[in-house]
LOZA-251884 format. One line per 10 residues: for each residue x, y, z of C-alpha. Coordinates in Angstrom, 1 decimal. Each point is the difference from the previous one (the first is absolute). Example, Ala and Ser with C-alpha at 12.3 -4.5 7.8 and 13.67 -1.06 7.14 Angstrom:
BEGIN
12.3:-4.5:7.8  1.4:3.4:-0.7
This chain:
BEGIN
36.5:-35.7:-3.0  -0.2:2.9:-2.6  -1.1:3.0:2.1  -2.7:0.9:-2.5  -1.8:-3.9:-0.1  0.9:0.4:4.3  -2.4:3.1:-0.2  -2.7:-2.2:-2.6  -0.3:-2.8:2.5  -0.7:2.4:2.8
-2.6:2.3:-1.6  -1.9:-3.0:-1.6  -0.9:-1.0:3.5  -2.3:3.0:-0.4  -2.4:-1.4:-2.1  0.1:-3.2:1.7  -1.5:2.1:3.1  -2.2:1.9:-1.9  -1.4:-3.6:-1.4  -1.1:-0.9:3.4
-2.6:0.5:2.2  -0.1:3.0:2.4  -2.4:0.5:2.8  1.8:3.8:0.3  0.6:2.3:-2.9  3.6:1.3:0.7  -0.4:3.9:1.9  2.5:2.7:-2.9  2.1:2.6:1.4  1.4:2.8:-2.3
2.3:2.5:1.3  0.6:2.8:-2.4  2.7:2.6:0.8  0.0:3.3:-1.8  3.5:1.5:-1.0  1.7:-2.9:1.2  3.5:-0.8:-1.8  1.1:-3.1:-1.3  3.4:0.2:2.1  -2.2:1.4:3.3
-0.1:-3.5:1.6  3.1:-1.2:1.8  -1.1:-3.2:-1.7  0.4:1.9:-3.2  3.3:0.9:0.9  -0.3:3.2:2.0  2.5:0.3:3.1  -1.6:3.1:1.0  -3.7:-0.7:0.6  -1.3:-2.5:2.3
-2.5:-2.6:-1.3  0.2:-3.1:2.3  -3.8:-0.7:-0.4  0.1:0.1:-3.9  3.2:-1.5:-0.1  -1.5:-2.9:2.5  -2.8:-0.6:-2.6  1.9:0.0:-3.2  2.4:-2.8:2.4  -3.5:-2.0:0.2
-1.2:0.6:-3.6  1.0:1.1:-3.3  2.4:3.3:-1.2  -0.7:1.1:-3.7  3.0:2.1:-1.0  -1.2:0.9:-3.5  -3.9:1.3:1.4  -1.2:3.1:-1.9  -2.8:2.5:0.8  -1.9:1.0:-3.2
1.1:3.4:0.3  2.8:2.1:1.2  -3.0:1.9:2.3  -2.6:-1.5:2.0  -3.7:0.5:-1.0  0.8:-1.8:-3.6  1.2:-2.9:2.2  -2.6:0.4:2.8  -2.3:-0.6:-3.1  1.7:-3.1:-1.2
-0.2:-2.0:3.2  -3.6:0.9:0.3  -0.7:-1.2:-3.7  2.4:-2.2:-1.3  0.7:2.5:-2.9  2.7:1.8:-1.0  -0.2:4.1:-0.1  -1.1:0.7:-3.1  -3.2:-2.7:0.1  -0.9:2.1:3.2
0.3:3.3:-1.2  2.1:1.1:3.0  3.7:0.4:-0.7  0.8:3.2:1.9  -0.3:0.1:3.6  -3.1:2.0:0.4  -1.0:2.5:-1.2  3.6:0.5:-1.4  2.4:2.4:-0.8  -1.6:1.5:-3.3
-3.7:0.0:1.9  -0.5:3.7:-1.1  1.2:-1.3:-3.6  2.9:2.0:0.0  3.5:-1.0:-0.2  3.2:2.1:1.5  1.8:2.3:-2.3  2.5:-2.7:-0.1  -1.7:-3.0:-1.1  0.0:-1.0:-3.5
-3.1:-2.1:0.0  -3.3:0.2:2.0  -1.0:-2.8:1.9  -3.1:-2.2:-0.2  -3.0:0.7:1.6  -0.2:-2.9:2.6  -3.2:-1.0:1.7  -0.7:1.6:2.8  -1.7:-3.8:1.7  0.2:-3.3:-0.2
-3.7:-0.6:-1.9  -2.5:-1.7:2.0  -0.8:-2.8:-3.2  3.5:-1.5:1.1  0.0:-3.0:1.7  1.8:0.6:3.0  2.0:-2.5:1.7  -1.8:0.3:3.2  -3.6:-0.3:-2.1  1.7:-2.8:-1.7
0.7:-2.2:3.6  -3.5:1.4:1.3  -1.0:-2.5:-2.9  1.5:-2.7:2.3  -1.5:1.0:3.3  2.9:2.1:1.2  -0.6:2.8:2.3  2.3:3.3:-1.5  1.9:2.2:2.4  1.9:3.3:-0.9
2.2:2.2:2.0  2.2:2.6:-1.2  0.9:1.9:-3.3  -2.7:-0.3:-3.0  1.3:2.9:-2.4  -2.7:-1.4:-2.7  -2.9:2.4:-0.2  -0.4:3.4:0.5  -3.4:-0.1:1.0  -1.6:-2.0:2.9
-2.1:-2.3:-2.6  3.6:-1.5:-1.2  1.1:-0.9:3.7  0.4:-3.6:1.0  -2.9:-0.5:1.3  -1.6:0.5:-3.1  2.8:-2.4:-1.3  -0.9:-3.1:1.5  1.9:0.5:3.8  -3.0:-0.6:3.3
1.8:2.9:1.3  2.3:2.2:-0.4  2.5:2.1:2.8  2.2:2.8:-1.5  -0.4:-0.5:-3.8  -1.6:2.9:-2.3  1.7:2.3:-2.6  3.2:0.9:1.4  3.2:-1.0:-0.6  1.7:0.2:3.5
-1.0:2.0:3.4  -1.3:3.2:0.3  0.2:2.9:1.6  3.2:0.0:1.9  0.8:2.7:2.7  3.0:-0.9:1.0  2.7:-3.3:0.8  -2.9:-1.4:2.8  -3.8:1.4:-1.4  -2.0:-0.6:-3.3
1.5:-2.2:-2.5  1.3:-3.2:0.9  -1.0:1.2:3.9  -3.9:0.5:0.8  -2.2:1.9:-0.7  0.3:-1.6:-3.8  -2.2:1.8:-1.5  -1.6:-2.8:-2.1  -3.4:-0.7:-0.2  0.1:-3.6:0.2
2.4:0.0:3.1  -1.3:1.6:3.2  2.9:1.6:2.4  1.6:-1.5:2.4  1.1:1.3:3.5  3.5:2.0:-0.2  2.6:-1.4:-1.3  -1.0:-3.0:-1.6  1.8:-1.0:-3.4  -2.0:-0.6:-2.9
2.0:-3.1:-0.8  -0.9:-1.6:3.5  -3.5:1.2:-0.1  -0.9:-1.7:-3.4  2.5:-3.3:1.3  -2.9:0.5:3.2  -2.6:-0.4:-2.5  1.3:-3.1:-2.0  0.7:-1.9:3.5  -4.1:1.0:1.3
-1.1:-1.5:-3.4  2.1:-3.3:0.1  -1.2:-0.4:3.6  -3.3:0.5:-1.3  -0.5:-2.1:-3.0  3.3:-2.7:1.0  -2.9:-2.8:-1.1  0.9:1.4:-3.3  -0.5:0.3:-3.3  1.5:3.2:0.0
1.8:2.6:-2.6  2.0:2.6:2.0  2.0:2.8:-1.7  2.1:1.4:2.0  0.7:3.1:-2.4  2.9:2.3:1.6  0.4:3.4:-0.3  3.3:-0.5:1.1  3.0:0.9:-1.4  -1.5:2.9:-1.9
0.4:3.8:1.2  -0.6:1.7:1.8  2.9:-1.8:2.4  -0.8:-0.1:3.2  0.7:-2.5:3.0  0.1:-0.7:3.2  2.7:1.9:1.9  1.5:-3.0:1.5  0.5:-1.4:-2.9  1.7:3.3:-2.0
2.2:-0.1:2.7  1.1:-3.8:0.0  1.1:1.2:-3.7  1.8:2.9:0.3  2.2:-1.7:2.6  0.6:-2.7:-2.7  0.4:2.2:-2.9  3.0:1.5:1.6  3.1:-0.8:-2.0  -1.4:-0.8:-2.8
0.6:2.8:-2.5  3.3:2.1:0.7  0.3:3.8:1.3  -1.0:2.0:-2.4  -1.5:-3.0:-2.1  -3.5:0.3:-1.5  -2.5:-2.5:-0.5  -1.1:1.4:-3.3  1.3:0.6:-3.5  -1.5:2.2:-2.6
2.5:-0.6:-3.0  -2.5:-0.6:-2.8  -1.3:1.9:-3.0  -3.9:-0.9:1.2  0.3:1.4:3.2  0.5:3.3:-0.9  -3.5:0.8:-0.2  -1.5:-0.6:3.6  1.6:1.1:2.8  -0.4:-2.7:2.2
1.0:-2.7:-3.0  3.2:-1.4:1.5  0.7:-3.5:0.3  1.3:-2.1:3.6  2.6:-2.3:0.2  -0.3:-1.2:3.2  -2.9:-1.4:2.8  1.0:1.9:3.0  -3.7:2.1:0.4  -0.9:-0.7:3.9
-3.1:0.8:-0.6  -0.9:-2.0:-2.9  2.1:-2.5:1.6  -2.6:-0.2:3.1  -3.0:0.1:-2.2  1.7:-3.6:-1.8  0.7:-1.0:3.4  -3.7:0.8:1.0  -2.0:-1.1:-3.0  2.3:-3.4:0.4
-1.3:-0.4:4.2  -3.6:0.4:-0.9  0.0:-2.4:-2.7  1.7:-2.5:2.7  -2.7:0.7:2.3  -2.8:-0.8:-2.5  2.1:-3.4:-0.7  0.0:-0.7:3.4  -4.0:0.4:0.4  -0.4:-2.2:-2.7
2.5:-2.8:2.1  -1.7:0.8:3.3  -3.6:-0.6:-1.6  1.7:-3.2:-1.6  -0.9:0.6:-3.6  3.3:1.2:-1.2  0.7:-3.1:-1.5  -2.7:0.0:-2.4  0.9:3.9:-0.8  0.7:0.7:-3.7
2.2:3.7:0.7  1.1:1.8:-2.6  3.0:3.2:0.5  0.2:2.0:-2.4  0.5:4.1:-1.3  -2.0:2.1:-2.4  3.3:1.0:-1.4  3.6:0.8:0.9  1.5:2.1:2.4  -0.1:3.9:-0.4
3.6:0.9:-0.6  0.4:2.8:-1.9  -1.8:2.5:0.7  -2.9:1.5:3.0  2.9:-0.3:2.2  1.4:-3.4:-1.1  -0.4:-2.0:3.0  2.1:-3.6:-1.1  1.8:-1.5:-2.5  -1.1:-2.9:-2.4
3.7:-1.1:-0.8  0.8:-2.0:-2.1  -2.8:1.2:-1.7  -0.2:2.9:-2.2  -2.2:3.2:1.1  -2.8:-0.4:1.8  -4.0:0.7:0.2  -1.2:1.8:-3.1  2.7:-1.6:-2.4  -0.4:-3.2:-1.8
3.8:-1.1:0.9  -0.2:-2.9:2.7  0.0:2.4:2.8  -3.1:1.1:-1.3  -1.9:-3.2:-0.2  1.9:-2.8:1.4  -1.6:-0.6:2.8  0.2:-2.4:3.7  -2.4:-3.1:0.1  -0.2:-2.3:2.1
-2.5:-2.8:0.3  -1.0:-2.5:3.0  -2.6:-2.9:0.0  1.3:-3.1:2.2  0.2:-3.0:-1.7  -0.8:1.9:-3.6  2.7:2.3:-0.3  3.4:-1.3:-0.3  2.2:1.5:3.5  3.1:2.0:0.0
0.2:0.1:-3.6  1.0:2.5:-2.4  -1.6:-0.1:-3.2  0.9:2.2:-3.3  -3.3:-0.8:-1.7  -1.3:3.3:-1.2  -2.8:1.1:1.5  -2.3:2.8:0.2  -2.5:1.8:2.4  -2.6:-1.0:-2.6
0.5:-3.5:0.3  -1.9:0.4:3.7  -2.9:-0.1:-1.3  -0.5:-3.3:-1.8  2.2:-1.5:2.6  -2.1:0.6:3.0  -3.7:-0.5:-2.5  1.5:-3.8:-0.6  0.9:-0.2:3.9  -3.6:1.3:0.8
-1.1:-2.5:-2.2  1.3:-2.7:-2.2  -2.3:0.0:-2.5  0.9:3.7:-1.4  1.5:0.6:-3.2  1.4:3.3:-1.2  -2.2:2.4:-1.9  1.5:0.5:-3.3  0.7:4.0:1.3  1.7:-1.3:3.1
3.9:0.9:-1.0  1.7:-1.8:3.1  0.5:-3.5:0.6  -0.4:-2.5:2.9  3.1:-0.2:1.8  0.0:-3.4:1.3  -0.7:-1.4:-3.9  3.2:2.1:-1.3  2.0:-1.0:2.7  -0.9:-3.3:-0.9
1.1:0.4:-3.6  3.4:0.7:-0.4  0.0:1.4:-3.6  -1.6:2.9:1.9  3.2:0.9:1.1  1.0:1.3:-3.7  -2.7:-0.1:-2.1  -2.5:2.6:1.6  -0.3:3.9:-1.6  -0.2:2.6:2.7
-1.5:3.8:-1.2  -0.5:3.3:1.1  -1.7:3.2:-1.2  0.7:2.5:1.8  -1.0:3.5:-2.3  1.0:2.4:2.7  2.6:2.4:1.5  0.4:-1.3:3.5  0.5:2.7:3.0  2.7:-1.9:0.5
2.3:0.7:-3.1  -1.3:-2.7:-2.3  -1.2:0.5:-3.8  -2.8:-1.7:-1.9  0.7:-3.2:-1.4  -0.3:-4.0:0.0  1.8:-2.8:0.1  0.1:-4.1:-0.3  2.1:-2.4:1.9  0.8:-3.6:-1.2
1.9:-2.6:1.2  3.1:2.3:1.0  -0.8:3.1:-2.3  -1.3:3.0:0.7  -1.2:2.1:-2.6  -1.2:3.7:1.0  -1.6:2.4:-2.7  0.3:4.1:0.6  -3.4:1.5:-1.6  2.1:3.2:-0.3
2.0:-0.7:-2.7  -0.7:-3.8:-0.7  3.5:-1.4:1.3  0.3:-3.0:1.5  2.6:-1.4:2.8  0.8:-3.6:0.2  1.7:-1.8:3.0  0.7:-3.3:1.5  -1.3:-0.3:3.6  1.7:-3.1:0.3
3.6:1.7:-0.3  -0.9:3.6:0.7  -2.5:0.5:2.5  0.5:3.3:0.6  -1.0:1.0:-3.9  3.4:1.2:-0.8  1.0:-1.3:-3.3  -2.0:1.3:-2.8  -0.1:-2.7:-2.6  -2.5:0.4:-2.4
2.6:1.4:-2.7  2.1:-3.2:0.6  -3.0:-2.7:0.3  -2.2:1.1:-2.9  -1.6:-2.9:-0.8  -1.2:-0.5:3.5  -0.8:4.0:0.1  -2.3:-0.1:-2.6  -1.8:-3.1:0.7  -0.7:1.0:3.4
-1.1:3.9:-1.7  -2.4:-1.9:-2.2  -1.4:-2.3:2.8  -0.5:3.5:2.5  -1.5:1.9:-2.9  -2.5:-2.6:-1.6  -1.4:-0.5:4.4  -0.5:3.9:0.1  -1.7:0.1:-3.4  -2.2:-3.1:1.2
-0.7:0.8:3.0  -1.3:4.3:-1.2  3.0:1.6:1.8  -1.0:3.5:0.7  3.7:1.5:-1.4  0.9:3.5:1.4  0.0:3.3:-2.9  2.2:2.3:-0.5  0.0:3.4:2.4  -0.7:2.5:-2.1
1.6:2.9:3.2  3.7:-2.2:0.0  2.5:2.1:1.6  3.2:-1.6:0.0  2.2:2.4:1.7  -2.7:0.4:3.0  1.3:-0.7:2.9  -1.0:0.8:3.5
């Protein structure tokens, strides 16, 4: 049977279930790393890192390889699973409150950014208001990093409660490798400290298993938002040291990790870009993150409601890789968080719903971290149709429609310099093109993902018919959809250099 009507026959099944009658609305799990690469999963094809849990689910479910975050940084996409929307329908399409917050630009920069918003605006319908709708009780637990002030938090967002998540982008106040940070006390407001030595990862893990036990009868929404991967890194020592043993080898005396051999990196210090996954540390907060997440799916089999689970995996963008110490490597993939290449914004996701969800498959639908929303609104309840400024689409019907597969037009607006090495711009993918679009000096890069992943064939001055329908398609969706487009910096320095 052709592989694509194989994958029709399975997903229609969906709405066959969804047809019938249920006694017991189906519980939703998301788990939402932050910084997490596409190529951080052994499933994903890393040989360093250890995932067996993740790698386990995505055996019993479904792995998209072509998943995107909205974003190359994460409160743009934090916003987009929340809403449904793309970035520039929320507002928020810097991580907050940005790089330019002062509204200055570096000597260096040619353009100054975007303001971005500075919270995800309470007149959004929230994806946890949105399943309250259907009677489902909203838990949080971890990162946030949409709303500077309290009023913004998710509790005020539609989540019952809320453990760990307020304006911040990762933990605070670290002392050292064992105290403040990722090891109590936190120093979070919505997270009270723990005796010595606890890990912030377990703790909030602690949290999501108390909740399931609490409310197994269901319906529930639980977001289990990580702070992990994100700096500052810290682990548990054990773990470090399982990794440094296993590191050793792999580079050669002398060798380094690290290259710094192009023109944009000459501005930052600590610009350089890896090549290889060998961090112990970063290595053990994978391996950590990944046992948590098995012990939460192991609650939900001990309780026996895992089988009527819809889970969600997923990243708020990819991994950090070329700069603030360049932890991993997205490879293949081009660059990493704060760029719109694929590293930037491919992301892992897996999804999990027995009987719903086809298993050990490997899809190349592409999706994106918007397409949450809607997904988990029809799961909540099968009566819900998009609103008409809902971007994302359920899941379960594309998968079920195989012109999907070619026919959908992907975007991004990103007007920002990323701390990360990235410059403003936007770009389109469809079908196999990829069209990005530099607001510097309006140039445009064209590639192929199907034969060049790793972005390394320039080809809009050979495919110019393709290059300017897709430049026409990117520029008439920012001009719709108001695009805040970054001006000129009047204080450009060209030669500065630090």
């Amino acid at each position: 049977m052709n592989k694509r009507l194989l994958i029709f026959c399975l997903f229609l099944g969906y709405g066959v279930v969804q047809a019938q009658s249920h006694s017991k609305k189906p519980n939703v799990l998301i788990i939402f790393a932050d910084d997490l690469g596409w190529a951080d999963l052994s499933c994903y094809g890393s040989t360093f890192y250890e995932t067996p849990n993740l790698d386990g689910l995505a055996l019993r479910g479904t792995k998209f390889t072509q998943a995107y975050a909205t974003a190359p940084v994460c409160s743009p996409t934090r916003a987009s699973l929340m809403t449904g929307k793309l970035p520039v329908k929320t507002g928020v399409t810097d991580w907050i409150p940005g790089r330019h917050e002062n509204g200055k630009a570096r000597l260096y920069e040619k353009m100054l950014g975007s303001a971005t918003a500075y919270q995800l605006g309470l007149q959004e319908n929230s994806l946890a208001e949105q399943v309250q709708k259907s009677g489902y009780k909203t838990f949080f637990a971890g990162k946030w990093h949409l709303g500077d002030e309290e009023q913004y938090w998710p509790e005020f967002q539609g989540f019952n409660q809320n453990i760990g998540g307020w304006s911040k982008g990762g933990p605070t106040g670290r002392k050292n490798d064992s105290t403040g940070g990722y090891f109590t006390p936190y120093q979070n407001p919505r997270l009270p400290d723990g005796p010595p030595g606890e890990y912030l990862t377990d703790r909030l893990a602690d949290e999501c298993i108390r909740f399931i036990e609490k409310n197994k009868h269901g319906p529930f929404l639980l977001m289990y938002s990580l702070y992990a991967v994100h700096n500052p890194l810290q682990a548990p020592a054990a773990l470090v040291k399982k990794y440094e043993e296993k590191r050793k080898g792999i580079l050669q005396p002398g060798q380094s990790p690290f290259v710094k051999d192009e023109e944009w990196m000459k501005y930052e210090n600590g610009w350089k870009r890896r090549t290889i996954q060998e961090n112990p540390v970063y290595a053990a907060m994978v391996e950590n993150m990944d046992t948590n997440i098995g012990r939460i799916l192991a609650t939900l089999k001990k309780e026996g409601i895992d089988d009527n689970t819809l889970i969600i995996f997923t990243s708020d963008n990819g991994g950090l890789s070329t700069a603030e110490g360049s932890p991993t490597v997205n490879g293949p993939l081009r660059a990493g968080k704060g760029w719109l290449y694929e590293g930037g914004i491919r992301v892992p996701f897996i999804m999990y719903w027995k009987g719903k969800v086809v298993e050990n498959f490997s899809s190349g639908l592409p999706v994106t971290v918007a397409d949450i929303f809607p997904t988990i609104a029809k799961v909540a309840d099968g009566k819900y149709r998009n609103d008409p400024w809902v971007d994302g689409n359920d899941i379960f019907q594309l998968l079920s429609d195989t012109s999907g597969y070619n026919s959908r037009s992907l975007y991004w607006h990103y007007p920002h310099y990323s701390n990360q090495g990235g410059k403003p711009g936007a770009a389109i993918r469809e079908g196999n093109w990829k069209l990005i679009y530099n607001y510097e000096d309006e140039s445009v890069e064209l590639y192929d993902l199907m034969n060049d992943v790793s972005e390394q064939k320039e080809l809009s001055a050979v495919n110019k018919e393709t290059t300017a329908m897709l430049k026409t398609k990117l520029l008439k969706w920012l001009r719709d959809s108001q695009a805040t487009i970054p001006v000129k910096n009047t204080g450009y320095e060209p030669n500065d250099t630090k």
